[in-house]
PDB file of N, H, CA, C and O in Angstrom:
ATOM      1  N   UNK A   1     100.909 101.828 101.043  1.00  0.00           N
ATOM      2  CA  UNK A   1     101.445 102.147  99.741  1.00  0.00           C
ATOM      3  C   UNK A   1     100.325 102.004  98.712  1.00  0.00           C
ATOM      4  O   UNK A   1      99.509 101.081  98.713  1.00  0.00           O
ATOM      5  N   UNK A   2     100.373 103.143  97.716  1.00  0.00           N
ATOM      6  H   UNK A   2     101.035 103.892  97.715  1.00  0.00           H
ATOM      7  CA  UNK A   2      99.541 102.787  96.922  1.00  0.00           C
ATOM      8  C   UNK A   2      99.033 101.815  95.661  1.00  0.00           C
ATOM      9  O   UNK A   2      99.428 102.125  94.537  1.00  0.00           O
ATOM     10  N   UNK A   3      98.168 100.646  95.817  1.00  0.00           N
ATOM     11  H   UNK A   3      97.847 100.395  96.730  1.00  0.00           H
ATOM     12  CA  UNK A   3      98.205 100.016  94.662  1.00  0.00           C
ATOM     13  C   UNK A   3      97.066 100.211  93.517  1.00  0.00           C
ATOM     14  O   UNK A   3      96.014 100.851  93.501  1.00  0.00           O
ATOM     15  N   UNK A   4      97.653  99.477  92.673  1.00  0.00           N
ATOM     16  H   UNK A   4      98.508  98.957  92.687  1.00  0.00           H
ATOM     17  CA  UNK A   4      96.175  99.696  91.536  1.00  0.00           C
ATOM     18  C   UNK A   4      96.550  99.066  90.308  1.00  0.00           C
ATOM     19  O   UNK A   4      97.656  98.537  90.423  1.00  0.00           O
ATOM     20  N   UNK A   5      95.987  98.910  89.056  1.00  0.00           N
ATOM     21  H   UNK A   5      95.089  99.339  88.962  1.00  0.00           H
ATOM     22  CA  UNK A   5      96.450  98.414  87.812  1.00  0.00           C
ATOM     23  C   UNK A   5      97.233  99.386  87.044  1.00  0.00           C
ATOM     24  O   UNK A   5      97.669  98.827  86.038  1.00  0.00           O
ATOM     25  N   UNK A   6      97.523 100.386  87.099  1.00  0.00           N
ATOM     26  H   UNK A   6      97.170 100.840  87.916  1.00  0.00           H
ATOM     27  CA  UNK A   6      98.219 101.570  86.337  1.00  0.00           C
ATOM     28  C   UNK A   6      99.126 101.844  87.482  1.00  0.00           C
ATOM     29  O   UNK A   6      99.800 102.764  87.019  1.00  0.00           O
ATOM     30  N   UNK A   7      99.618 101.606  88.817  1.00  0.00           N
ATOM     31  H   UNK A   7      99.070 100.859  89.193  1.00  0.00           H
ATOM     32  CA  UNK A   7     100.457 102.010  89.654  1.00  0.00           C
ATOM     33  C   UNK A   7     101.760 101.680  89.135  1.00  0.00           C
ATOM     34  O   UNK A   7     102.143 100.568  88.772  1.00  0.00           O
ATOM     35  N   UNK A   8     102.662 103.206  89.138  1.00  0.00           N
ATOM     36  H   UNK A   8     102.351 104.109  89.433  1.00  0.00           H
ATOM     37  CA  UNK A   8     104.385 102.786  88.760  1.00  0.00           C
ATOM     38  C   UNK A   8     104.727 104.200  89.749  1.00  0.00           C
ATOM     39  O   UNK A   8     104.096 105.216  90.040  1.00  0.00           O
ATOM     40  N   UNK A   9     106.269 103.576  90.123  1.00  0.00           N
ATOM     41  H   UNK A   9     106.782 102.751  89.886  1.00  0.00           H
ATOM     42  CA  UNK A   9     106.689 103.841  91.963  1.00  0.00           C
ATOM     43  C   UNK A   9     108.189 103.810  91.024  1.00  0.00           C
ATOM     44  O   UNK A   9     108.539 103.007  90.159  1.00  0.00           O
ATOM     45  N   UNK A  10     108.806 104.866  91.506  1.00  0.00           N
ATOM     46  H   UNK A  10     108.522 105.518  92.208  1.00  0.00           H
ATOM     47  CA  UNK A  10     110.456 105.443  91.406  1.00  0.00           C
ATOM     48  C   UNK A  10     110.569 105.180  93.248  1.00  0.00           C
ATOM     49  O   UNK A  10     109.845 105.747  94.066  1.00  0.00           O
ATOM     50  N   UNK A  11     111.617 104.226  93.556  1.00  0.00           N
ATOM     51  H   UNK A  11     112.205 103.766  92.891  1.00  0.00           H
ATOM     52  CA  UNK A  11     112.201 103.920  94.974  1.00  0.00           C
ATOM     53  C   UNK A  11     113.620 104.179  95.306  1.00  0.00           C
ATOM     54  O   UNK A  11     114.262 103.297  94.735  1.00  0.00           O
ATOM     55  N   UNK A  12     114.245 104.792  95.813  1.00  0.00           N
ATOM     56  H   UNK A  12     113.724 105.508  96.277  1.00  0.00           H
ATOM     57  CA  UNK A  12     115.459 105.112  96.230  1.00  0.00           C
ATOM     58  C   UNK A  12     116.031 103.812  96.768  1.00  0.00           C
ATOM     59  O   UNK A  12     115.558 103.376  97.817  1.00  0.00           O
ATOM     60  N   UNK A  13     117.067 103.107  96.110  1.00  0.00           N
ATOM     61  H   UNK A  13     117.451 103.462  95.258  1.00  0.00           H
ATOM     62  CA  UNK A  13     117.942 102.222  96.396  1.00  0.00           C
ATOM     63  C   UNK A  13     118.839 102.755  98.149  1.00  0.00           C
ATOM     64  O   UNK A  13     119.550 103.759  98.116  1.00  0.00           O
ATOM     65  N   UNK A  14     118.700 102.076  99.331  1.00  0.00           N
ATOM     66  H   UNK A  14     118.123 101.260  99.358  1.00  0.00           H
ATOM     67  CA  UNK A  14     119.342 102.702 100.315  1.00  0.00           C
ATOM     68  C   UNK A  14     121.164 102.019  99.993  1.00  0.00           C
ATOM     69  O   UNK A  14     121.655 101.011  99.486  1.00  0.00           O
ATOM     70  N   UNK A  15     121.734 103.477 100.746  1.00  0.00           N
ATOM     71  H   UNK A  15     121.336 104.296 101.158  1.00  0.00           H
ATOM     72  CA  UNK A  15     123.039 102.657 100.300  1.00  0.00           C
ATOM     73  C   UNK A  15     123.600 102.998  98.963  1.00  0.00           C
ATOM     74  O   UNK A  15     124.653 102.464  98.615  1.00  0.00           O
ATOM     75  N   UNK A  16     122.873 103.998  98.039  1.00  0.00           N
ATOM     76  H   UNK A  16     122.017 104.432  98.322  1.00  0.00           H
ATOM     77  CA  UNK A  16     123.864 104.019  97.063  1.00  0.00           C
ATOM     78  C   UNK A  16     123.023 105.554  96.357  1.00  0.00           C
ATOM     79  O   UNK A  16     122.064 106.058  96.942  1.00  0.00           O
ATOM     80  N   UNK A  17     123.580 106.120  95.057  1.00  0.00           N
ATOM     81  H   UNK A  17     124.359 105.710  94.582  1.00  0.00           H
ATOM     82  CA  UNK A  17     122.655 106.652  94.355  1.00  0.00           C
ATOM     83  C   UNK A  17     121.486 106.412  93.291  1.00  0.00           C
ATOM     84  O   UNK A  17     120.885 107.234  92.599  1.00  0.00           O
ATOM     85  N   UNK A  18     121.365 105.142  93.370  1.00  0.00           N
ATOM     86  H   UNK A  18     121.853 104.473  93.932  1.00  0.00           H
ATOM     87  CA  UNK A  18     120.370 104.507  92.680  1.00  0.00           C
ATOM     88  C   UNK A  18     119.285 104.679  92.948  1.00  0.00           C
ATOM     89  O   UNK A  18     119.120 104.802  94.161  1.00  0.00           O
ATOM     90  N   UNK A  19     117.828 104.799  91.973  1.00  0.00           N
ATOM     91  H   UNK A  19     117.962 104.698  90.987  1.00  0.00           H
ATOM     92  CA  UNK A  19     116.683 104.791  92.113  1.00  0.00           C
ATOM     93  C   UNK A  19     116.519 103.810  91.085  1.00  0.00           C
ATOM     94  O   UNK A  19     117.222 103.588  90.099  1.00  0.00           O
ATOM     95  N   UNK A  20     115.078 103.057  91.635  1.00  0.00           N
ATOM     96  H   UNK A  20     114.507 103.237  92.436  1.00  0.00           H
ATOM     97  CA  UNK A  20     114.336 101.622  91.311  1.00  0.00           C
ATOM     98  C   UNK A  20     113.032 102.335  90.453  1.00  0.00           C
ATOM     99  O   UNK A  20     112.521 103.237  91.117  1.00  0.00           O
ATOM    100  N   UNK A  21     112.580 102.185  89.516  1.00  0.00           N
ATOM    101  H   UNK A  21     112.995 101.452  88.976  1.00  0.00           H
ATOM    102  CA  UNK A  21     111.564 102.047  88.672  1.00  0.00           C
ATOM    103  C   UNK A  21     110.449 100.839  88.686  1.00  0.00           C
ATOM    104  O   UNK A  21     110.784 100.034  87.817  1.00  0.00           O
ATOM    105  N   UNK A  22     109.782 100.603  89.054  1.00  0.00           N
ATOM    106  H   UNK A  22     109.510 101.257  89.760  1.00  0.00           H
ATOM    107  CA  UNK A  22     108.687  99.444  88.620  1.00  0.00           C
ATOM    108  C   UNK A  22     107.304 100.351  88.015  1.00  0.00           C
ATOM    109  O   UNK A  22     106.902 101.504  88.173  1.00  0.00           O
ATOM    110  N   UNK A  23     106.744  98.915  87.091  1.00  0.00           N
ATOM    111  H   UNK A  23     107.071  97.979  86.962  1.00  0.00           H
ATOM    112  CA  UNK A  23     105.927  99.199  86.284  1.00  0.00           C
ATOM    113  C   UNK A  23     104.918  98.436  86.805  1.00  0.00           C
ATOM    114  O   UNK A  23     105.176  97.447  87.491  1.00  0.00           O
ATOM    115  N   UNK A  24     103.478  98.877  86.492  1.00  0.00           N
ATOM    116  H   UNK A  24     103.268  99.681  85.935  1.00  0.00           H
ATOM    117  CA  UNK A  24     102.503  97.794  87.175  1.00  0.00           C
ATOM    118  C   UNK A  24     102.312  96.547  86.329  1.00  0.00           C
ATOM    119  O   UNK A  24     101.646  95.637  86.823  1.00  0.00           O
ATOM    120  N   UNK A  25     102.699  96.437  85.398  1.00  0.00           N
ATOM    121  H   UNK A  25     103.239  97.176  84.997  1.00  0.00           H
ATOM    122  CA  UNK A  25     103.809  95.108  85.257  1.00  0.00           C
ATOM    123  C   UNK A  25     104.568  93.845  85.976  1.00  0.00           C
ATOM    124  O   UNK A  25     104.563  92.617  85.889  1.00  0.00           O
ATOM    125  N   UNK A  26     105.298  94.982  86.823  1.00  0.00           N
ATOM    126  H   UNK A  26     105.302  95.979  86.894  1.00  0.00           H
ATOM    127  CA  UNK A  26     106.227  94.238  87.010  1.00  0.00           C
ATOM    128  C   UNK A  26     107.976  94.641  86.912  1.00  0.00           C
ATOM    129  O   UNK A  26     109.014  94.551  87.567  1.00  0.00           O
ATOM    130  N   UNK A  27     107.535  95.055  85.817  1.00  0.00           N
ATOM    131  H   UNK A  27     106.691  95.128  85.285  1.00  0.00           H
ATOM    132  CA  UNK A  27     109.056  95.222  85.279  1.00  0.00           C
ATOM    133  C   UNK A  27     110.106  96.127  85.874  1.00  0.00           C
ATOM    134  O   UNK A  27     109.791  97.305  85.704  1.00  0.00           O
ATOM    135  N   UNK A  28     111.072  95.997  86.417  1.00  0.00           N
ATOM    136  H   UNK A  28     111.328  95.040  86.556  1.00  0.00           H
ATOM    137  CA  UNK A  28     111.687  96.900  86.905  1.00  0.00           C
ATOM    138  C   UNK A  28     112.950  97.742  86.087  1.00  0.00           C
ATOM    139  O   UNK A  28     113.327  97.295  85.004  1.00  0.00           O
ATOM    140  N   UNK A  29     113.506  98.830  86.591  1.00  0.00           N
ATOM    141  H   UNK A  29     113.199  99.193  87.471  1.00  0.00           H
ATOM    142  CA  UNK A  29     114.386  99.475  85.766  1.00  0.00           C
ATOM    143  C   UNK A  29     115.188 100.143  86.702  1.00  0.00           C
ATOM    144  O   UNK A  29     114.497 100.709  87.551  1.00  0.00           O
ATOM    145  N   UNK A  30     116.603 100.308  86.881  1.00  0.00           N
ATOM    146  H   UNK A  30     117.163  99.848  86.192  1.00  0.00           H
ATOM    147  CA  UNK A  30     117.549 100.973  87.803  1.00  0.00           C
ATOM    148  C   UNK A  30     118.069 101.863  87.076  1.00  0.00           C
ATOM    149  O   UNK A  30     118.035 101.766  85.850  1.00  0.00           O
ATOM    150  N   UNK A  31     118.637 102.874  87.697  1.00  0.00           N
ATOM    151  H   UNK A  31     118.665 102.952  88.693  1.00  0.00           H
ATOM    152  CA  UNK A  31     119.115 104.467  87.173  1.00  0.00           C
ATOM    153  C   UNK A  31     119.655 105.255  87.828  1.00  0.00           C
ATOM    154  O   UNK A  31     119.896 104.795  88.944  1.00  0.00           O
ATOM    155  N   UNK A  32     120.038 106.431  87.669  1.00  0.00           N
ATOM    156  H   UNK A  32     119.842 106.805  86.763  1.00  0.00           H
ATOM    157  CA  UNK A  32     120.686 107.714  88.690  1.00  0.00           C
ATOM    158  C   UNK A  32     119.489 108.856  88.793  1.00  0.00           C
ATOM    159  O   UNK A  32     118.947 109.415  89.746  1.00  0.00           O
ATOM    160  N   UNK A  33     119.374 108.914  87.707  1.00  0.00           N
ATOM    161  H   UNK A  33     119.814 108.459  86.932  1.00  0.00           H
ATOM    162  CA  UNK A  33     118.702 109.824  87.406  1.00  0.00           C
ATOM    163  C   UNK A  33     116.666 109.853  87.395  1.00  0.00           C
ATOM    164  O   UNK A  33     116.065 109.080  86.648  1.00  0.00           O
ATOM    165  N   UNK A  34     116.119 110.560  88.057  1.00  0.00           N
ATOM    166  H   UNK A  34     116.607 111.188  88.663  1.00  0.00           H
ATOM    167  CA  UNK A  34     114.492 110.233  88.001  1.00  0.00           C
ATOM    168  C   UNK A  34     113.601 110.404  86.544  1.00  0.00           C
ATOM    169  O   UNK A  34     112.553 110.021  86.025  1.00  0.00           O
ATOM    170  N   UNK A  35     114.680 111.177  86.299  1.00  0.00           N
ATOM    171  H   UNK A  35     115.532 111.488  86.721  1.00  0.00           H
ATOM    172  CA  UNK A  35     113.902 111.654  84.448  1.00  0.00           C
ATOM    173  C   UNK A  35     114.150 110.414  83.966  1.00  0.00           C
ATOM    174  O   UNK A  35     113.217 109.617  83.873  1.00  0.00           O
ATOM    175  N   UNK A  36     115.211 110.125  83.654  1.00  0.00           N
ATOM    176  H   UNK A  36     115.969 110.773  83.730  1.00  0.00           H
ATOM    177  CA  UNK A  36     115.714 108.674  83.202  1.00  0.00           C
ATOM    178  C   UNK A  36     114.414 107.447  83.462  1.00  0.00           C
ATOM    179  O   UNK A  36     113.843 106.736  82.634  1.00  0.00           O
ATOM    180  N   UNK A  37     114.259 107.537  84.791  1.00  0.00           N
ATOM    181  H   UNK A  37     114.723 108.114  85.463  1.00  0.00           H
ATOM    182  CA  UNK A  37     113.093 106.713  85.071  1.00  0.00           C
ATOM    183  C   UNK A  37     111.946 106.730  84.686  1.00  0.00           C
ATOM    184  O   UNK A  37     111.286 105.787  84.251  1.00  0.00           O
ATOM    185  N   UNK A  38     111.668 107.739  84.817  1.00  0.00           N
ATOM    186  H   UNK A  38     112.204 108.505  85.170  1.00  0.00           H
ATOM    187  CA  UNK A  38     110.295 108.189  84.265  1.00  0.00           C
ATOM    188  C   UNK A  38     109.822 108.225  83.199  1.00  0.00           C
ATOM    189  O   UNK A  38     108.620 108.056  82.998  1.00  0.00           O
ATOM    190  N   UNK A  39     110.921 108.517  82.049  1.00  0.00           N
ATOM    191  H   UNK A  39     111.898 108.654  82.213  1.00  0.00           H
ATOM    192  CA  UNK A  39     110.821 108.379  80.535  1.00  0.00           C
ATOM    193  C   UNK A  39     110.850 106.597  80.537  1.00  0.00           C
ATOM    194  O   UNK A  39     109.865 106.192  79.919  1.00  0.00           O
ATOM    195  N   UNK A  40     111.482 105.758  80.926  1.00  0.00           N
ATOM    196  H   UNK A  40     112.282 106.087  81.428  1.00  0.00           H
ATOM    197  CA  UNK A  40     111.812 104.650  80.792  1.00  0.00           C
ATOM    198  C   UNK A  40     110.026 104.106  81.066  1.00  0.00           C
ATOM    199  O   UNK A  40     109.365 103.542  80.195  1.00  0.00           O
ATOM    200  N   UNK A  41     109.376 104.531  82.837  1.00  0.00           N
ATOM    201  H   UNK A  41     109.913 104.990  83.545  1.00  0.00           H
ATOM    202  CA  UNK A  41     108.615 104.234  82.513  1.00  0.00           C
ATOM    203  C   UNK A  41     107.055 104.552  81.715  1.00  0.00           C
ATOM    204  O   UNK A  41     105.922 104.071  81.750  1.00  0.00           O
ATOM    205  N   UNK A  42     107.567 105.349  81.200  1.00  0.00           N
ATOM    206  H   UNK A  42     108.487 105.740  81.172  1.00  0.00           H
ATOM    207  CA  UNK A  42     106.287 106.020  80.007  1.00  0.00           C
ATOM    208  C   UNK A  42     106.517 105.744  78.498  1.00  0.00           C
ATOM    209  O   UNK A  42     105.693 105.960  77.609  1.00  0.00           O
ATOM    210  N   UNK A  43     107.548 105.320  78.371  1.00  0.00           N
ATOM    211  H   UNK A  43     108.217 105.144  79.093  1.00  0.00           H
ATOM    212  CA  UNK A  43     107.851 104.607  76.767  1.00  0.00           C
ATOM    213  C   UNK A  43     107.734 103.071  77.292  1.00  0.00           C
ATOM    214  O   UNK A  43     107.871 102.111  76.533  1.00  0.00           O
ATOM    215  N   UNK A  44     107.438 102.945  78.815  1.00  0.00           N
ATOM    216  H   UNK A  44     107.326 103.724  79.431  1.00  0.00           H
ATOM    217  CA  UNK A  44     107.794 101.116  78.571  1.00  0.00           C
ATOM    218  C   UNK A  44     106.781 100.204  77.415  1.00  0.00           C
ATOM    219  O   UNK A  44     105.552 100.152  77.377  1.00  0.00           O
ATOM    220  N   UNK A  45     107.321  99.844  76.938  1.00  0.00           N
ATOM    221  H   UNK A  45     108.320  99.886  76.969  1.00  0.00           H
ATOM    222  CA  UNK A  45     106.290  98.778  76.284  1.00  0.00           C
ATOM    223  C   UNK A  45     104.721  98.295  76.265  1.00  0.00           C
ATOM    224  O   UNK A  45     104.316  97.661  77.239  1.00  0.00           O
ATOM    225  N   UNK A  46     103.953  98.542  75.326  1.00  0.00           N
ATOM    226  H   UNK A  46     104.282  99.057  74.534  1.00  0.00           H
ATOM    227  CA  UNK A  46     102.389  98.405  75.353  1.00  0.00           C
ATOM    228  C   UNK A  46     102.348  97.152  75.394  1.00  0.00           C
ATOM    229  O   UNK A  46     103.320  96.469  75.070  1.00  0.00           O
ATOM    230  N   UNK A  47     101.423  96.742  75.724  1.00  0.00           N
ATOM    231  H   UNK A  47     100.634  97.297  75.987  1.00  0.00           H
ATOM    232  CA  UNK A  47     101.206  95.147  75.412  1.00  0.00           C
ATOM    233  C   UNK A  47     101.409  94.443  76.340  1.00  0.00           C
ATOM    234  O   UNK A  47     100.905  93.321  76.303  1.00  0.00           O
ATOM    235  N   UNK A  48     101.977  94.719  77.165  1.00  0.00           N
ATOM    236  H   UNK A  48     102.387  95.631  77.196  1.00  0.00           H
ATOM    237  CA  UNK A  48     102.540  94.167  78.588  1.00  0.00           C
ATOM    238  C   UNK A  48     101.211  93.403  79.236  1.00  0.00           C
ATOM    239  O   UNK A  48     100.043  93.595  78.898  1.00  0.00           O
ATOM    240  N   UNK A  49     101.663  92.546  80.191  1.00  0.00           N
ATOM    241  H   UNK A  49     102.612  92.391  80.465  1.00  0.00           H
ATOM    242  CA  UNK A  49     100.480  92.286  81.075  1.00  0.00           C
ATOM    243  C   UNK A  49     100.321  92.565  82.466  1.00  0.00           C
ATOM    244  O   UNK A  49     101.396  92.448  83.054  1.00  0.00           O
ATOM    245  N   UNK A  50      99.252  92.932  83.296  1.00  0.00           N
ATOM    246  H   UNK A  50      98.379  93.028  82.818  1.00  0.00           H
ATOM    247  CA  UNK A  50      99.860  94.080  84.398  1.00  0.00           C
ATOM    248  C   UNK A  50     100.444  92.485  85.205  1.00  0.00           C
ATOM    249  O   UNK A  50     100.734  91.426  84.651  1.00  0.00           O
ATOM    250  N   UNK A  51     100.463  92.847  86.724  1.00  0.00           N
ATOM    251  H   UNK A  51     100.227  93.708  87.174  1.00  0.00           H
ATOM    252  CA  UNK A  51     100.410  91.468  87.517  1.00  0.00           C
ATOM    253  C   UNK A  51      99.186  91.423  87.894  1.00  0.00           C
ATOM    254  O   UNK A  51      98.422  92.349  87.623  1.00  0.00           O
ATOM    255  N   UNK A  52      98.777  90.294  88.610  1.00  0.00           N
ATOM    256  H   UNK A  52      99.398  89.542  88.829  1.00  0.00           H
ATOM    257  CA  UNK A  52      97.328  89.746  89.176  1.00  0.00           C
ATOM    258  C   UNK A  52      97.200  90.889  90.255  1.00  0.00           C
ATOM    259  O   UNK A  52      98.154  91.068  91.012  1.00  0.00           O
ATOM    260  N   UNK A  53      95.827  91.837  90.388  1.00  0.00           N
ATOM    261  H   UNK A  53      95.052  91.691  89.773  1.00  0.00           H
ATOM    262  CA  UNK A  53      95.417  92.032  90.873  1.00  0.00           C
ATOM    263  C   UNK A  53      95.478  91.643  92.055  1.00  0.00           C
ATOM    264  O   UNK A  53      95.405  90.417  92.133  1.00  0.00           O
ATOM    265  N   UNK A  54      95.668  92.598  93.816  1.00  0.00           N
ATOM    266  H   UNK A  54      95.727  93.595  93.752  1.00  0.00           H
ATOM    267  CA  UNK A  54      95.542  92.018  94.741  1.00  0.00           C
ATOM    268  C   UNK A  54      94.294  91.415  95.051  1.00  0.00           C
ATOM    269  O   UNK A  54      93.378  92.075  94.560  1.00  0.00           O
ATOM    270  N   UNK A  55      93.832  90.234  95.789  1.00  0.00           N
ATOM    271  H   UNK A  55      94.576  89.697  96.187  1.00  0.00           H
ATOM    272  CA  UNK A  55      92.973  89.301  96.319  1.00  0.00           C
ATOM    273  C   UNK A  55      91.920  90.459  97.203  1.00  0.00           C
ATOM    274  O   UNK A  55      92.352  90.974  98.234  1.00  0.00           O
ATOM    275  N   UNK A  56      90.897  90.703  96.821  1.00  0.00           N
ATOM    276  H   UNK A  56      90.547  90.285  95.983  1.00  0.00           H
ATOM    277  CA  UNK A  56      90.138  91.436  97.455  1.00  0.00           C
ATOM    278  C   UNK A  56      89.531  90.310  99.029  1.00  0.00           C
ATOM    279  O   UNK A  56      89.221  89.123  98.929  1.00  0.00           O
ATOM    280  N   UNK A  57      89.515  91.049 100.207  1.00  0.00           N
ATOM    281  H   UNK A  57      89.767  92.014 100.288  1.00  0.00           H
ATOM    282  CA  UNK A  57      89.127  90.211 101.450  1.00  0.00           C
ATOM    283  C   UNK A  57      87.899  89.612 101.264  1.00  0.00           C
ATOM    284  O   UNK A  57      87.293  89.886 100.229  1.00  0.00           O
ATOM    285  N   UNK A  58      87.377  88.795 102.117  1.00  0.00           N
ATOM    286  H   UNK A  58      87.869  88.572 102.958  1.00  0.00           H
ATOM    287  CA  UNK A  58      86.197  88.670 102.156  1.00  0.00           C
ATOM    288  C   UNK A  58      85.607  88.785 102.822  1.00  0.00           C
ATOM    289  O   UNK A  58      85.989  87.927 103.618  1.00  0.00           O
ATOM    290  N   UNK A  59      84.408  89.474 103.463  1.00  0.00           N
ATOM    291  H   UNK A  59      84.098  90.172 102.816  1.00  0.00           H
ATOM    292  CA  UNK A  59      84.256  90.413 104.832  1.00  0.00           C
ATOM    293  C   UNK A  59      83.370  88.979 105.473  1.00  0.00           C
ATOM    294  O   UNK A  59      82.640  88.192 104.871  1.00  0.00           O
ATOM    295  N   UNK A  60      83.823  89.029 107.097  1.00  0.00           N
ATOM    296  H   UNK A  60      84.416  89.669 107.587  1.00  0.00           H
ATOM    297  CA  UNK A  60      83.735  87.865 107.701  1.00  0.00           C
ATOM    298  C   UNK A  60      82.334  87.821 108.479  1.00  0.00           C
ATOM    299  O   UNK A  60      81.801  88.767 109.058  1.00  0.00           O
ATOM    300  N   UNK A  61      81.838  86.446 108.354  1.00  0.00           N
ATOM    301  H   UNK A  61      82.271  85.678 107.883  1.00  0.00           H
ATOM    302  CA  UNK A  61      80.220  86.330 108.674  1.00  0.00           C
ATOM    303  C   UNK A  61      79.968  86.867 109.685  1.00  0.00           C
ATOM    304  O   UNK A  61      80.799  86.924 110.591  1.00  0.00           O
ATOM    305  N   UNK A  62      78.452  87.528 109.804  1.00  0.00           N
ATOM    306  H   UNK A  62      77.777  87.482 109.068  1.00  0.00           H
ATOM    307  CA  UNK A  62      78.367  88.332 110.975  1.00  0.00           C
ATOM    308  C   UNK A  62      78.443  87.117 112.204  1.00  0.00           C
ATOM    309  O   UNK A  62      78.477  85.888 112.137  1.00  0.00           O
ATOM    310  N   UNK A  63      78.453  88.105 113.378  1.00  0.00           N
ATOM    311  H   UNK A  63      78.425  89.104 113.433  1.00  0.00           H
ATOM    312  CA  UNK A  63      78.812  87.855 114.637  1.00  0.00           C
ATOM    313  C   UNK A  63      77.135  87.536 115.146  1.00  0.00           C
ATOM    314  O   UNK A  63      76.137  88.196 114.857  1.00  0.00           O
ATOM    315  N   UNK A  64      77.250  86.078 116.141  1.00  0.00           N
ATOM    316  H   UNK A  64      78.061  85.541 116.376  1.00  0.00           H
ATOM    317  CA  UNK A  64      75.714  85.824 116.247  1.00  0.00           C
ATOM    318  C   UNK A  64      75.055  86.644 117.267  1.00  0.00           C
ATOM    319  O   UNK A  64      75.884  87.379 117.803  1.00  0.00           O
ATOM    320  N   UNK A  65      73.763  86.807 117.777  1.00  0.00           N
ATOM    321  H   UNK A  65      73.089  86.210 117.342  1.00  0.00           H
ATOM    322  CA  UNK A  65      73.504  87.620 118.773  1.00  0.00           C
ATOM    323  C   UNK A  65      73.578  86.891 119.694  1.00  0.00           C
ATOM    324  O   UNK A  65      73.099  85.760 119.782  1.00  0.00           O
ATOM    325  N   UNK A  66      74.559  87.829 120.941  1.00  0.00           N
ATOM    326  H   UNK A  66      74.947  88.747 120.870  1.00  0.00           H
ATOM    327  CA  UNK A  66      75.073  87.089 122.039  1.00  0.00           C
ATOM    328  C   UNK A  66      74.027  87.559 123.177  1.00  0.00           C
ATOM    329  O   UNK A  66      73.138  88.386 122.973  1.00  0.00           O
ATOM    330  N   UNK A  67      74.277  86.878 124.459  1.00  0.00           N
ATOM    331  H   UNK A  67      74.999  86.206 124.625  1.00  0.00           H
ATOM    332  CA  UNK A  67      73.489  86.743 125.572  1.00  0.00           C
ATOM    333  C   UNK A  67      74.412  87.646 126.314  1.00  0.00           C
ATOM    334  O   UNK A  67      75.596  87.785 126.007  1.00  0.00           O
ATOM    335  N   UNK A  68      73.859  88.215 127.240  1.00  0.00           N
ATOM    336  H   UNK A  68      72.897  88.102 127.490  1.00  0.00           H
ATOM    337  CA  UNK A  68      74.662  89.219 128.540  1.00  0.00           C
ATOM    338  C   UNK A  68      75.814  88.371 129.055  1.00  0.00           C
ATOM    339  O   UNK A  68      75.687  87.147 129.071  1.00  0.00           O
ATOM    340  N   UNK A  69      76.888  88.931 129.461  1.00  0.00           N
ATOM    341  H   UNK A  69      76.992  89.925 129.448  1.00  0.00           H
ATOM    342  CA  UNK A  69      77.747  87.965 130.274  1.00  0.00           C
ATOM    343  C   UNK A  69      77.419  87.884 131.825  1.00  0.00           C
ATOM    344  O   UNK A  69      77.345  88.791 132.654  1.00  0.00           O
ATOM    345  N   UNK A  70      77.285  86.823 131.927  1.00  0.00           N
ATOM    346  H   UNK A  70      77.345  86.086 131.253  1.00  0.00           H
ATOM    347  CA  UNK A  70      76.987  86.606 133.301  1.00  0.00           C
ATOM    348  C   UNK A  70      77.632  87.036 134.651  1.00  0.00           C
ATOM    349  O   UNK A  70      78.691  86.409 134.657  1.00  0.00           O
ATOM    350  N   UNK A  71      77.574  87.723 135.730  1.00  0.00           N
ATOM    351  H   UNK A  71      76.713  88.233 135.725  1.00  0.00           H
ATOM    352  CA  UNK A  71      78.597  88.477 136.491  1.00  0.00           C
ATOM    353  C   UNK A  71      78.596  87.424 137.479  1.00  0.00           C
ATOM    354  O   UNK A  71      79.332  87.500 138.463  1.00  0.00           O
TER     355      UNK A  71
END
């Protein structure tokens, strides 16, 4: 799935006619309608704060140079 600091995702509620709105925020918003959503999230509120950034990995120490395996 795609993430990022500007990422906002319309999700189909299973089970009903609802669609889910989130903002990279955070903030979420429920609806019927996708326009509905979409306006909701493009007027959402400036000022907001996004959430924390995912934890970038940390690429793991190299591997030492090994010896032949012995047969």
């Amino acid at each position: 799935m795609l993430r990022g600091a500007n990422v906002m995702r319309i999700v189909w509620l299973p089970g009903s006619d609802l669609l889910e709105g989130e903002c990279h925020c955070g903030a979420r918003h429920v609806a019927e309608e996708p326009a509905a959503l979409w306006e909701w999230l493009l007027t959402h509120p400036e000022g907001h704060h996004p959430v924390d950034p995912p934890v970038t990995a940390t690429p793991l120490p190299a591997a030492p140079e090994s010896a032949p395996v012995p047969v």
